[in-house]
C-alpha positions as CSV (number, residue, x, y, z in Angstrom):
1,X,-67.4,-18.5,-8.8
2,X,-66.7,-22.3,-8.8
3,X,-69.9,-23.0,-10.5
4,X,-69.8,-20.9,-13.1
5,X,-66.2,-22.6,-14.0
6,X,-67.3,-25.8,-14.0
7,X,-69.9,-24.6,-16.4
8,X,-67.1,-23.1,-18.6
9,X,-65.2,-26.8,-18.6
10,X,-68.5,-28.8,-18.9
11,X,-69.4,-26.8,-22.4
12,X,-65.9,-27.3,-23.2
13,X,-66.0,-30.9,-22.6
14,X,-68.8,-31.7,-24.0
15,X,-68.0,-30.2,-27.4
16,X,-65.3,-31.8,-27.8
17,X,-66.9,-35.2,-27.1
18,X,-69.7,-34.2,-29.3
19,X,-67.0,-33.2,-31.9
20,X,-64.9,-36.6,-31.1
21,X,-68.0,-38.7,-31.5
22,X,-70.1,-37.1,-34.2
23,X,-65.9,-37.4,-36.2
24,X,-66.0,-41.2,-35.5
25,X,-69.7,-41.6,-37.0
26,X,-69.0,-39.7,-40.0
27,X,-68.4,-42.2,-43.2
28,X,-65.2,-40.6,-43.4
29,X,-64.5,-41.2,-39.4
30,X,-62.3,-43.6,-37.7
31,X,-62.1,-47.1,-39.3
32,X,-63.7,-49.6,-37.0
33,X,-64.5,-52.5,-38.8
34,X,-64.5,-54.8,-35.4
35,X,-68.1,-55.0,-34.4
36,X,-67.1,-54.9,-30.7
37,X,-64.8,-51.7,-31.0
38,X,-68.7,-50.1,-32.6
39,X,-70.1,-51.3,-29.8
40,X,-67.6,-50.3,-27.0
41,X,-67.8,-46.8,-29.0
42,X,-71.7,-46.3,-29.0
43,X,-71.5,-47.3,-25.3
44,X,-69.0,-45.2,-24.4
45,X,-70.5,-42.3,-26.6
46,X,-73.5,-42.5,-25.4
47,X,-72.5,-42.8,-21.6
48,X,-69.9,-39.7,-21.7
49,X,-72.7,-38.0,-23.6
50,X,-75.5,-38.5,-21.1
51,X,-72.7,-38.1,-18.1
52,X,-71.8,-34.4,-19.2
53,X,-75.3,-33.2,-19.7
54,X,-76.5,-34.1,-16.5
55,X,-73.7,-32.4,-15.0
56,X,-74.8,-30.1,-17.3
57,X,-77.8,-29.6,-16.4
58,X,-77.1,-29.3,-12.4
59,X,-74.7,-26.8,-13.0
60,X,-77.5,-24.7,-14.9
61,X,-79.3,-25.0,-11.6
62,X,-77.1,-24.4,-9.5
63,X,-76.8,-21.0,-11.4
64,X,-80.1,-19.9,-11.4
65,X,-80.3,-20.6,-7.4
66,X,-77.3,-18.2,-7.1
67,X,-78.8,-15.8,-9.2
68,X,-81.8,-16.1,-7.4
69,X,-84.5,-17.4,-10.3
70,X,-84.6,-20.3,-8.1
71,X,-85.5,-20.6,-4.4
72,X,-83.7,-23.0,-1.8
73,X,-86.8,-25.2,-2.0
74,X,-86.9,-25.4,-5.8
75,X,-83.1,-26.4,-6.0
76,X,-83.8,-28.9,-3.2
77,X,-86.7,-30.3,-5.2
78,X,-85.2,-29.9,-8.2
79,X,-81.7,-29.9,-8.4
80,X,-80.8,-32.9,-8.0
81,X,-77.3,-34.7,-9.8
82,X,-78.6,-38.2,-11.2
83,X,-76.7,-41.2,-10.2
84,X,-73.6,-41.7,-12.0
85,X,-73.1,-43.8,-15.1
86,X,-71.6,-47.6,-14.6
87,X,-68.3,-47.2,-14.9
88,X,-66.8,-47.7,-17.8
89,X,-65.9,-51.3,-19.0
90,X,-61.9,-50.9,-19.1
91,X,-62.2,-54.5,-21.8
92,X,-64.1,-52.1,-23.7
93,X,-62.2,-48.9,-23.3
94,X,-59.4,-50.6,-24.6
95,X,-60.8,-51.0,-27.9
96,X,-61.4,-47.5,-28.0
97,X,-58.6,-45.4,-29.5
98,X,-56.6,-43.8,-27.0
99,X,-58.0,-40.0,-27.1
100,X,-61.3,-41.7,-26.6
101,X,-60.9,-43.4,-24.0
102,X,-59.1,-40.4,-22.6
103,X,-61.9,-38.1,-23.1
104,X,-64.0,-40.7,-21.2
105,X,-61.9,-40.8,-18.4
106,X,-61.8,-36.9,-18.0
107,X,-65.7,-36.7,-18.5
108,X,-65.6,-39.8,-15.4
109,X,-63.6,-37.8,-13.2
110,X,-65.4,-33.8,-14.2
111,X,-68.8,-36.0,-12.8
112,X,-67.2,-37.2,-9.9
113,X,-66.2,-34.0,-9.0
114,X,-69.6,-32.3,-9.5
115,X,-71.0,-35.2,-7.4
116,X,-68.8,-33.9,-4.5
117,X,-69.8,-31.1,-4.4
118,X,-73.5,-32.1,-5.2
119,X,-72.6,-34.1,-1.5
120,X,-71.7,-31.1,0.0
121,X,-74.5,-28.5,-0.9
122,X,-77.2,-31.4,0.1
123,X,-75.3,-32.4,3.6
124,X,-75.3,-28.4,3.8
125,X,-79.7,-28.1,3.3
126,X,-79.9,-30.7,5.7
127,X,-78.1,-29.0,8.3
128,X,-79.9,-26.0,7.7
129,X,-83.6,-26.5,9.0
130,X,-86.1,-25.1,6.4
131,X,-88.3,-21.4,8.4
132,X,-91.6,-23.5,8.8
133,X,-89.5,-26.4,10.9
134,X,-87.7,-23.3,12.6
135,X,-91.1,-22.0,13.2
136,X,-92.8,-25.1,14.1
137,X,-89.8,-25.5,16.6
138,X,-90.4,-22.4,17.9
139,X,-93.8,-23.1,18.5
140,X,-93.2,-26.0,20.2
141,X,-90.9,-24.0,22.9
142,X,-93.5,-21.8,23.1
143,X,-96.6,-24.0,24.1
144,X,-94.1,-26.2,26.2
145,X,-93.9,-23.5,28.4
């Protein structure tokens, strides 16, 4: 199932930004002794960070809908995909070592791709009237009569 693969490459994605991150932090990390290039990378860190677990965390409900421990209602309600992150600041980037920014750009483009499909399952609910409007519609037929 496609959601359960995304799942697989957004665990995979974001250990290795945790891992790439947690590496430059250490005191025995990267050297970065421009203050910009430590604030491009706490930025960035932070961005790709909160970018993967929200995708994260759709995917996780997207899951429990399809195993059915959440209704169609509940997912609606709360399953939503936050807005993206700003973009990120390609001055900035390009004080980032080059695996860095890379790993930013892949965790830019795994979120734009979980946003399609986020577009697709939500155009998809609102083509699908919920029963009660099917009912109330039905009703309505009924009374017009």
């Amino acid at each position: 199932m496609i959601v359960d693969n995304l799942y697989e490459e957004a665990l995979s994605l974001a250990e290795e930004a945790r891992v790439t991150f947690d590496l430059d932090d250490s005191p025995g990390g990267l050297n970065r002794s421009a203050s910009a290039s430590r604030v491009a990378m706490s930025c960035e860190a932070l961005r790709t960070t909160t970018r993967m677990m929200h995708a994260m965390a759709w995917l996780l409900n997207q899951r429990a809908f399809f195993a059915g421990e959440m209704s169609e209602f509940q997912l609606r309600r709360h399953g939503r995909l936050p807005p993206a992150q700003p973009q990120p600041d390609r001055e900035q980037i390009g004080l980032l070592p080059p695996y860095v920014a890379d790993l930013v750009e892949r965790s830019v483009q795994f979120y734009a791709r979980v946003e399609r499909l986020d577009r697709a399952w939500r155009h998809q609910f609102e083509l699908q009237p919920t029963a009660v409007h099917r009912l109330r519609q039905r009703l309505g037929y009924a009374f017009a009569r």
